[in-house]
C-alpha positions as MATLAB code, in Angstrom:
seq = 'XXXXXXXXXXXXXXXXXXXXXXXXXXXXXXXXXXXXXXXXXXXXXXXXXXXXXXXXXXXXXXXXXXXXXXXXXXXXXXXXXXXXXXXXXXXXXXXXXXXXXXXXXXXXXXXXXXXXXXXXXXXXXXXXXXXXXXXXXXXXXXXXXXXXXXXXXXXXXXXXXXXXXXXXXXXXXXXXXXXXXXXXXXXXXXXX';
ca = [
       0.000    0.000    0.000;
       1.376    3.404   -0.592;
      -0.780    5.176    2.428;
      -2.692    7.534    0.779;
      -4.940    7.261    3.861;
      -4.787    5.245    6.595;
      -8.044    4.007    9.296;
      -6.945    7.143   11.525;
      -7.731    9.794    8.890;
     -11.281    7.713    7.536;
     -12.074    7.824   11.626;
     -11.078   11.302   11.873;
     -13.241   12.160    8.743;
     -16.249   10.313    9.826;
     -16.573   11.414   13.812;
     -16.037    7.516   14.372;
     -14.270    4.471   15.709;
     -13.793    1.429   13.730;
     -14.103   -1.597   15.429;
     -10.833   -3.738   15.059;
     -12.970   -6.438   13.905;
     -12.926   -4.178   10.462;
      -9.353   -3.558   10.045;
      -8.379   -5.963    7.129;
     -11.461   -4.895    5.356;
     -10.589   -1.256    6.168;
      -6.874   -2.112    5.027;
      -8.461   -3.824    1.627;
     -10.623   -0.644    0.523;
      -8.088    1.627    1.012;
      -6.108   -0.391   -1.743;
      -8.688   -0.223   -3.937;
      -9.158    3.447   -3.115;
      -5.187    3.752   -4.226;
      -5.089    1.681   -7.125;
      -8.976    3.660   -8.794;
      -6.649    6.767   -8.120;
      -3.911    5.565   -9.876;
      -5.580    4.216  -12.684;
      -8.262    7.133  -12.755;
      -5.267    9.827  -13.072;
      -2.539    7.677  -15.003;
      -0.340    8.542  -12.090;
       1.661    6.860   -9.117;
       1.222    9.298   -6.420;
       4.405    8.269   -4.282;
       7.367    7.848   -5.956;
      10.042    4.768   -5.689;
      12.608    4.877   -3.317;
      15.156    3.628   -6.109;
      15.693    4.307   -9.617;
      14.459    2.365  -12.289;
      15.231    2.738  -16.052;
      12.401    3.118  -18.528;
      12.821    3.448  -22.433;
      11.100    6.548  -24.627;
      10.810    7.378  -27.927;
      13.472   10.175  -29.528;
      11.724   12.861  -31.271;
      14.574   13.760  -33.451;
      14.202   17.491  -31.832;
      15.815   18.764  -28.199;
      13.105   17.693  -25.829;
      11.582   14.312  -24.687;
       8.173   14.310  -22.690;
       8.759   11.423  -20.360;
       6.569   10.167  -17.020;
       6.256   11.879  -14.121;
       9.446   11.622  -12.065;
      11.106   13.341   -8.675;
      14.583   12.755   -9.515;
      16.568   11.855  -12.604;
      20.160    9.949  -12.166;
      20.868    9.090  -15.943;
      20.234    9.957  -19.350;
      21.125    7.964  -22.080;
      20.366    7.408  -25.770;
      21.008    4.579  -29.015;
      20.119    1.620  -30.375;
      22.334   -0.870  -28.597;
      24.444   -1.149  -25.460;
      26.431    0.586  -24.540;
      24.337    3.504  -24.859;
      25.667    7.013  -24.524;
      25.219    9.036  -21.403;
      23.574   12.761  -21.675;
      26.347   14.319  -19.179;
      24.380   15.903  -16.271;
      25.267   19.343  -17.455;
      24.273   18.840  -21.049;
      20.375   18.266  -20.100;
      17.355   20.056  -18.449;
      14.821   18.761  -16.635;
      11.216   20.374  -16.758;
       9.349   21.909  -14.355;
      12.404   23.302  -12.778;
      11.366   24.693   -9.852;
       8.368   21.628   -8.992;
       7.324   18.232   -8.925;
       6.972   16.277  -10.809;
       9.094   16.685  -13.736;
       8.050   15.252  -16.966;
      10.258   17.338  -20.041;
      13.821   16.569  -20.551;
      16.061   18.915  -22.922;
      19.310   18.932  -24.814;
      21.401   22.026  -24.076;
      23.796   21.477  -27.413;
      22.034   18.687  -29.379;
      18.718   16.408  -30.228;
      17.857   12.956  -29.298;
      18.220   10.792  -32.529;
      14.578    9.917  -33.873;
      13.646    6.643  -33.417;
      11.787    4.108  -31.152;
      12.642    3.327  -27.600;
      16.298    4.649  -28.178;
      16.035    7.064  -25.300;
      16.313    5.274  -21.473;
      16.119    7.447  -18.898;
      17.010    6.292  -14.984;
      14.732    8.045  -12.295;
      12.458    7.778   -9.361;
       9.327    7.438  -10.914;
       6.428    9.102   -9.391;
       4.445   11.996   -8.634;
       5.562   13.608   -5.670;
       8.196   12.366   -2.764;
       5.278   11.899   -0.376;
       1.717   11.518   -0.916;
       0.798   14.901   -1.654;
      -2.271   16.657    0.854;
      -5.065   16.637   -2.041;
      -4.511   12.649   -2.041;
      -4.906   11.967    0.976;
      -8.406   14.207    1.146;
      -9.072   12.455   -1.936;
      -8.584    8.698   -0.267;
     -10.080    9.744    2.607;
     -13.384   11.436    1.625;
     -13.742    7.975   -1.089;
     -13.012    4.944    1.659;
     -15.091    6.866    4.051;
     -18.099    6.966    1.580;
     -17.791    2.991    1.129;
     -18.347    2.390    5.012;
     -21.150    5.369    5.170;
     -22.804    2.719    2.169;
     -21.220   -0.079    4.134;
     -23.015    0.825    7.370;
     -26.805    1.619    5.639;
     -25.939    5.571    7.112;
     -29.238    7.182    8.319;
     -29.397   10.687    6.421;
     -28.175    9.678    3.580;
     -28.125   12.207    1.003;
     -26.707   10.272   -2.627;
     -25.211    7.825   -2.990;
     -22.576    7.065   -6.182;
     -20.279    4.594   -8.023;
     -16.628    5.093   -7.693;
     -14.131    2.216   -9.227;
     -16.248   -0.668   -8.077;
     -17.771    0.643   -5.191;
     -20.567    2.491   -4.304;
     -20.625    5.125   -1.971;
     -22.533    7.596    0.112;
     -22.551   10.509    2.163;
     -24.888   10.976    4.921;
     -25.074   15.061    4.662;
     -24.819   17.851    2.556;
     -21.252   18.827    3.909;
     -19.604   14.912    3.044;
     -21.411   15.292   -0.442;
     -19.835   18.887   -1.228;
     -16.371   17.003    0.277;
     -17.126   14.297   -2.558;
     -18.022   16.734   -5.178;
     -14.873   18.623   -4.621;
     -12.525   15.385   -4.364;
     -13.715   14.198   -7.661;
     -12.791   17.705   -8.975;
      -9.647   17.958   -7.706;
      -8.831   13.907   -9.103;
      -9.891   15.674  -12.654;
      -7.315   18.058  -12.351;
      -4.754   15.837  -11.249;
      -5.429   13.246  -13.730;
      -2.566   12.653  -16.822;
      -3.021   14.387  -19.885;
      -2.002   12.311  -22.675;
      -1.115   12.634  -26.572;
];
């Protein structure tokens, strides 16, 4: 699980206690919560602690879009090993100044066109740690599965999220909803 939320925040959220009886269900809708997020936004939310290399395509031009990342250790282009390393100082990385960074430039040349000749190493990811509107986001979706869960008296709608349905027993949880699917539009990947 990458603790997007956690049984204290739903608890919080919901003026409740959970009875430990719940806790591995609690633990399993959470993980579904995290993985509709994920797949919902085309993003992983909490980056890896290690680097990983992944392969893009080269554009023939200066600059390579490439997935969300928090740090990149090694840039490196061609058809067949060895491939040859972009010197740190002979790259950008885009957004400069914010997370996540998705753009990579050349300073003095192009990456040769061509497909999957372009592996970058990074920490793949979103953010170093689960960024605030996640974890409102987690939070406000597991705790409408056990208002639904627990037949809530004053319920005011009820909805499908991922393969759940959830509710909101007042006007106050429903704006919360309203606002968390907004915000999960905003955050989700635009792609081309």
């Amino acid at each position: 699980m990458k603790n997007y939320t956690n049984r204290q925040e739903v608890e919080n959220y919901l003026l409740i206690t959970i009875d430990s009886s719940f806790y591995d269900q609690i633990t399993q809708w959470i993980a579904e919560i995290e993985s509709y997020i994920d797949t919902y936004t085309g993003r992983n939310f909490v980056a890896a602690a290690t680097a990983s290399a992944r392969k893009f395509d080269g554009t023939g031009k200066g600059s390579v879009l490439i997935d969300d990342c928090v740090e990149i250790t090694k840039v490196e282009y061609g058809e067949e090993a060895p491939l040859t390393e972009i010197v740190a100082g002979d790259y950008l990385v885009y957004p400069s100044n914010t997370l996540p960074k998705n753009k990579i430039s050349l300073r003095y040349s192009v990456f040769p066109e061509g497909l999957q000749n372009v592996q970058i190493t990074a920490k793949w990811g979103y953010s170093v740690a689960v960024p605030d509107q996640i974890k409102f986001i987690a939070t406000v979706f597991v705790s409408g599965i056990i208002n639904y869960s627990l037949n809530a008296e004053g319920e005011v709608s009820s909805i499908s999220v991922g393969r759940y349905t959830v509710s909101y027993k007042d006007d106050k949880q429903w704006q919360d909803f309203d606002r968390a699917n907004k915000m999960l539009d905003m955050l989700r990947k635009i792609t081309f």
